[in-house]
C-alpha positions as CSV (number, residue, x, y, z in Angstrom):
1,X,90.7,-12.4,5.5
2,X,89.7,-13.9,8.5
3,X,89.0,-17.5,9.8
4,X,85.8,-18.3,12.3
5,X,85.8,-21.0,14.3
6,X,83.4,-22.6,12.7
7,X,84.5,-23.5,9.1
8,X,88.2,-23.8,10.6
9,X,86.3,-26.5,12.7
10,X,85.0,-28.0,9.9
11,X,88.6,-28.1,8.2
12,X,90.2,-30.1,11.0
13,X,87.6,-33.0,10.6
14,X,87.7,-33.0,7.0
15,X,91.3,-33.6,7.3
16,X,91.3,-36.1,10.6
17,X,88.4,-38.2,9.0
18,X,90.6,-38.0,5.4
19,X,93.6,-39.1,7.4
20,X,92.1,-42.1,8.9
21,X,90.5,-43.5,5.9
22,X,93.6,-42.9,3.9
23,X,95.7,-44.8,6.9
24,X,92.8,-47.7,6.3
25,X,93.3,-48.2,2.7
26,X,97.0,-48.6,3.1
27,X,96.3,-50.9,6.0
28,X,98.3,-48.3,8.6
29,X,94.7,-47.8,10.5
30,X,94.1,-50.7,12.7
31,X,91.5,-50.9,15.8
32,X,91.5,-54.7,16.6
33,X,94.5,-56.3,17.5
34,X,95.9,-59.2,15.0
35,X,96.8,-61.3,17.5
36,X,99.9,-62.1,15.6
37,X,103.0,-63.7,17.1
38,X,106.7,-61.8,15.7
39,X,108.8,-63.8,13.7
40,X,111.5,-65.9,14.0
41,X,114.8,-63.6,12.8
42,X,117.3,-66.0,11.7
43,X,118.5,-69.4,12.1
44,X,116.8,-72.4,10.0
45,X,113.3,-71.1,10.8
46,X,113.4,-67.4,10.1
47,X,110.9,-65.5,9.2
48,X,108.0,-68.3,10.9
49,X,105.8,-67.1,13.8
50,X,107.9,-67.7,17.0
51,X,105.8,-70.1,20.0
52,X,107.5,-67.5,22.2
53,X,105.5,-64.5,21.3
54,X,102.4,-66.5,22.3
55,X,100.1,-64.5,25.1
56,X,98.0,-65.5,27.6
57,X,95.0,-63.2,25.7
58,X,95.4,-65.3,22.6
59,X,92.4,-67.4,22.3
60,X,92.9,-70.7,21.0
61,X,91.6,-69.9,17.5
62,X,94.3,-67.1,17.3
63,X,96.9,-69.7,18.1
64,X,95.7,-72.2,15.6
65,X,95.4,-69.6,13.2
66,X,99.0,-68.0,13.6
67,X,100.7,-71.5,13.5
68,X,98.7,-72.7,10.6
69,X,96.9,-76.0,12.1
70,X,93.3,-77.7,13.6
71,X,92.2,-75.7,16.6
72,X,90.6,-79.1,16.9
73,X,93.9,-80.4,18.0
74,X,94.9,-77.6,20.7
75,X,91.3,-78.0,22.4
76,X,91.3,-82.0,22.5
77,X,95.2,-81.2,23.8
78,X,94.2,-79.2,27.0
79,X,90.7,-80.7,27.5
80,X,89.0,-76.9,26.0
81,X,85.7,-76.5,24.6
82,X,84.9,-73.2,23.1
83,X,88.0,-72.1,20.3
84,X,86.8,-68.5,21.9
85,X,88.1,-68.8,25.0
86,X,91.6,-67.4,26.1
87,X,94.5,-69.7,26.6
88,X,95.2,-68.1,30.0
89,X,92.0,-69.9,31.3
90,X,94.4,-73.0,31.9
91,X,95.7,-71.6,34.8
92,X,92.6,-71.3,36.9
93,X,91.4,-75.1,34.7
94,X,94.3,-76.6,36.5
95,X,95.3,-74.9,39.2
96,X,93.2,-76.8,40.9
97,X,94.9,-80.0,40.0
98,X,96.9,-81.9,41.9
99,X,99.6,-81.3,40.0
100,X,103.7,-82.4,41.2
101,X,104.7,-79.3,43.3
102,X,106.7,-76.7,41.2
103,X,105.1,-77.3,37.9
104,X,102.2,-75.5,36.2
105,X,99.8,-75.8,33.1
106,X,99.8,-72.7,32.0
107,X,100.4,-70.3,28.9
108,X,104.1,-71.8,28.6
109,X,102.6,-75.2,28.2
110,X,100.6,-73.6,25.3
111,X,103.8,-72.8,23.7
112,X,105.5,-76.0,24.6
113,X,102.4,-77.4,22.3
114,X,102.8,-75.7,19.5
115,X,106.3,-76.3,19.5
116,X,106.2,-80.0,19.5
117,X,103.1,-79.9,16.9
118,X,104.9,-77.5,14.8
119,X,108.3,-78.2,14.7
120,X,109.3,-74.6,15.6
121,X,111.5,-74.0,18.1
122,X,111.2,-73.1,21.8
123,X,112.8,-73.0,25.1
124,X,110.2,-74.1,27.7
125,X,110.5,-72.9,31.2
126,X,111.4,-75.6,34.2
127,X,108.0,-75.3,35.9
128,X,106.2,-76.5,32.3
129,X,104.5,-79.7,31.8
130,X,101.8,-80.9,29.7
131,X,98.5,-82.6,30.2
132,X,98.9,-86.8,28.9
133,X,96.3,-85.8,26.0
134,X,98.5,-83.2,24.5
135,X,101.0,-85.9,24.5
136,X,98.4,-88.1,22.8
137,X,97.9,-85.5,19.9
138,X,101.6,-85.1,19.9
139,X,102.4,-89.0,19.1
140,X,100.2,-88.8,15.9
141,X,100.4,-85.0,14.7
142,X,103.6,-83.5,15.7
143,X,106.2,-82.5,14.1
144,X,108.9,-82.2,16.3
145,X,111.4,-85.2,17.0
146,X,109.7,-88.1,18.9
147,X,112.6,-87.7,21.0
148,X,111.6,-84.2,22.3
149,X,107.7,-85.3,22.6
150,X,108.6,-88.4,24.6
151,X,110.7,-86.0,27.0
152,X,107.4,-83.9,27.7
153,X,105.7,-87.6,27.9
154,X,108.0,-87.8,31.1
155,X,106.7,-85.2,32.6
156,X,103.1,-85.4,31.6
157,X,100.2,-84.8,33.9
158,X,97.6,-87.6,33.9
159,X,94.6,-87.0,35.9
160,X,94.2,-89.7,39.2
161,X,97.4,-90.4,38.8
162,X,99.9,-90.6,41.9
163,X,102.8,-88.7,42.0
164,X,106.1,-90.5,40.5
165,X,103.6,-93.6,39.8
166,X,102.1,-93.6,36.2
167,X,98.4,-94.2,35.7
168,X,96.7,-97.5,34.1
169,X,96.8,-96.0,30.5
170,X,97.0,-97.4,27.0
171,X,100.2,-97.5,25.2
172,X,98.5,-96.8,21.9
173,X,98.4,-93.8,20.5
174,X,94.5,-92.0,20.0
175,X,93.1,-92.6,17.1
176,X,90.4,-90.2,16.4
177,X,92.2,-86.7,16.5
178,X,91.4,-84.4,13.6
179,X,93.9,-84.1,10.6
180,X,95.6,-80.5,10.7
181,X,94.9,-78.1,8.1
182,X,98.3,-77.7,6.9
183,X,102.0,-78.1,7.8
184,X,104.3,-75.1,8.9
185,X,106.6,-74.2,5.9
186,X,109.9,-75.1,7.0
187,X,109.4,-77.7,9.4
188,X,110.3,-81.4,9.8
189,X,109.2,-83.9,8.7
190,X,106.4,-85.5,11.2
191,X,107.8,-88.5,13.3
192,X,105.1,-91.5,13.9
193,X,105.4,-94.2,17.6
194,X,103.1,-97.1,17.2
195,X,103.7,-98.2,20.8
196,X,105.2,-96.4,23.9
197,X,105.7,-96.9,27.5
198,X,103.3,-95.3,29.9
199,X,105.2,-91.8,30.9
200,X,105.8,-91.4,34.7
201,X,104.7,-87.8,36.3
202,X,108.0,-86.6,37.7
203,X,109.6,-83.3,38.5
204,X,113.0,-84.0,36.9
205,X,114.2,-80.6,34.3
206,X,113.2,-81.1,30.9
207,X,117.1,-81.7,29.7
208,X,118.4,-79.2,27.3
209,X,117.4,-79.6,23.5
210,X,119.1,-78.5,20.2
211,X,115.8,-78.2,19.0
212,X,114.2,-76.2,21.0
213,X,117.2,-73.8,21.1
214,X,118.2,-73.4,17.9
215,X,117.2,-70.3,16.2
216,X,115.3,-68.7,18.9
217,X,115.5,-65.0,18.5
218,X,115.2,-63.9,22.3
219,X,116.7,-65.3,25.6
220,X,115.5,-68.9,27.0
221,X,114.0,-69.4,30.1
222,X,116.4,-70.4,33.0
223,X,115.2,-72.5,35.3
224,X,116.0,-70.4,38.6
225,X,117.4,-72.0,41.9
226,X,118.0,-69.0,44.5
227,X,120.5,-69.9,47.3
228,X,118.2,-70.2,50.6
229,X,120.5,-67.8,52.2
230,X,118.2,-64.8,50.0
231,X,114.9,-66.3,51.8
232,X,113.0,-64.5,54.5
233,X,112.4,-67.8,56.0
234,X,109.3,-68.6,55.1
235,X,108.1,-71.7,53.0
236,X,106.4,-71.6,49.5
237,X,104.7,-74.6,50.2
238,X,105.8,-78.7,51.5
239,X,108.9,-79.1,49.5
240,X,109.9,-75.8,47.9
241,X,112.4,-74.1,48.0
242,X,112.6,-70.8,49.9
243,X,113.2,-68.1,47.0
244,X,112.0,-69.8,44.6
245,X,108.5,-68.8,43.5
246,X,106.0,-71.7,42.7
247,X,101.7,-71.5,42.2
248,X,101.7,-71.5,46.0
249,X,103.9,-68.4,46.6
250,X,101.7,-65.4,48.2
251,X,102.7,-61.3,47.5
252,X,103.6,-61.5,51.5
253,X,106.5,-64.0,50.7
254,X,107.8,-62.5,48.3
255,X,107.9,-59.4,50.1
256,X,110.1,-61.0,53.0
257,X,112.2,-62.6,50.8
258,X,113.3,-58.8,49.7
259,X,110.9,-57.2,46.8
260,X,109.3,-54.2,47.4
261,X,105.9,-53.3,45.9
262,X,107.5,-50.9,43.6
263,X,109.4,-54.0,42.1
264,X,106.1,-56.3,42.5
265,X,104.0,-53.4,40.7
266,X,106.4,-53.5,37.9
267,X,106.0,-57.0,36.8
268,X,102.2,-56.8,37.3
269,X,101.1,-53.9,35.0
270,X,100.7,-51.4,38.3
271,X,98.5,-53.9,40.2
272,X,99.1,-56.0,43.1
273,X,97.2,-58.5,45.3
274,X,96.6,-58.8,49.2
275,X,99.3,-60.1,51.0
276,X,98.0,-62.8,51.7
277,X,96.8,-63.8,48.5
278,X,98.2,-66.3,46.3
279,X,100.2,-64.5,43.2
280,X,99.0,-67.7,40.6
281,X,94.9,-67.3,42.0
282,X,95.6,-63.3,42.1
283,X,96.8,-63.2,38.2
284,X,93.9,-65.5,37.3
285,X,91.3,-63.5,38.8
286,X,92.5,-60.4,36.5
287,X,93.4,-62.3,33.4
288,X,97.0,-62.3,33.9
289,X,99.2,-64.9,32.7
290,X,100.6,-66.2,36.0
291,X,103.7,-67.7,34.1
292,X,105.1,-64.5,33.0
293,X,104.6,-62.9,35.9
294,X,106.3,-65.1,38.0
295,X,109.9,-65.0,35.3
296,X,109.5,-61.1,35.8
297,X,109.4,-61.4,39.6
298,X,112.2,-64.5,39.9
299,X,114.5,-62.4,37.9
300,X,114.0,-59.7,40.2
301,X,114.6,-61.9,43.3
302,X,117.8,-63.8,41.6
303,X,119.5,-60.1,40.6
304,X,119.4,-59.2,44.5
């Protein structure tokens, strides 16, 4: 007996489209992504979403959603509107600022968020600081130790204010921020300050924490300090440090400073920008998260 075409046509989509709905029921068959951070492996907090995983395409409703809290909170945090939006927009939103040289808003500071809010732990890179309002939300929702939210305080960015000279700002905490929607199982117990002193913007290291190293399942974030004797010579900007990449940093310097655009493409998804283009605007203008990008390419510049 012999087989046509046609009805052994009509066999393979039988079985492809019985395939793909039995994948479906058992919930194997996915076309959206979840949007759904990995879990913590062990320590005290095991098995809870880890701030880590957090990507620049998560939109702040995904966040909110893994980590169980008021999307209300993360939006009045970073001065958002629309819950839609991706959390990668904070790099173009502040780039712009006149933030201290060598420290970003960015997807990290996301993380750095949710970690104080949460409770869960996380290693936040050097460059990170936070915008004064998440502190705000921090002093009368988080979870974490006041300790750890009044070292981000430190750092805080406040709009107008100078450099190393804090801004005329209340020393109460706000008031009117929603109520979460529920505590992350697991974590501590929230810690209250009725009055603190107004934080200075600085560009001192957030000091190592126990709390936001304990537990954490992949390697922390080193702060990297390349000896100028790796530069090419050129200057990241007034008061960096040649080597050492900062929102400034253009594809050209890195190049002189010894990467090729093999090792460039590699940390960029296969992509790279003019030379003379900024690598913190360039990322931005594709929807990259500028923050991982530049680890990938510092840890590239450090191994040489």
């Amino acid at each position: 007996m012999k087989i046509t075409y046609k009805p052994l046509g009509v066999f393979v989509v039988v079985l492809l489209a019985a395939g793909i709905g039995g994948a479906k029921l058992v919930g194997l068959w996915k076309t959206e992504s979840t949007k759904q951070p990995v879990a913590i492996r062990e320590g005290e907090f095991a098995g809870m979403p880890n701030p880590l995983d957090i990507r620049g395409s998560y939109t702040w409703d995904d966040v909110a959603r893994a980590f169980n809290f008021d999307v209300e909170l993360a939006l009045k945090a970073f001065g958002a509107s629309d819950p839609t939006t991706k959390v990668n927009t904070l790099e173009s939103i502040y780039g712009e600022a006149s933030l201290p040289e060598g420290t970003e808003i960015g997807t990290d500071a996301v993380r750095l968020f949710v970690s104080l809010l949460t409770g869960l732990p996380h290693a936040p890179e050097g460059s990170t600081i936070l915008p004064f309002s998440a502190i705000e939300v921090l002093r009368t929702e988080g979870k974490a130790s006041s300790e750890f939210i009044e070292e981000a305080a430190a750092r805080a960015y406040t709009p107008g204010a100078v450099q190393g000279v804090p801004a005329t700002k209340s020393a109460e905490p706000a008031t009117d921020i929603p109520p979460a929607t529920g505590d992350s199982p697991g974590a501590p117990a929230a810690t209250k300050t009725s009055a603190v002193a107004v934080p200075k913007i600085v560009q001192a290291d957030l000091p190592a924490s126990p709390v936001f190293d304990a537990a954490t399942p992949t390697t922390s974030t080193t702060v990297h300090t390349p000896s100028p004797a790796k530069s090419g010579g050129e200057s990241t900007g007034e008061g960096a440090v040649p080597g050492t990449i900062t929102g400034k940093t253009t594809f050209k310097e890195i190049k002189t400073w010894g990467l090729s655009e093999d090792q460039i493409k590699s940390t960029t998804g296969g992509e790279i920008g003019h030379d003379l283009a900024a690598i913190r605007d360039w990322a931005s203008s594709k929807g990259l998260s500028f923050s991982e990008i530049k680890a990938r390419l510092q840890a590239l510049l450090d191994a040489r």
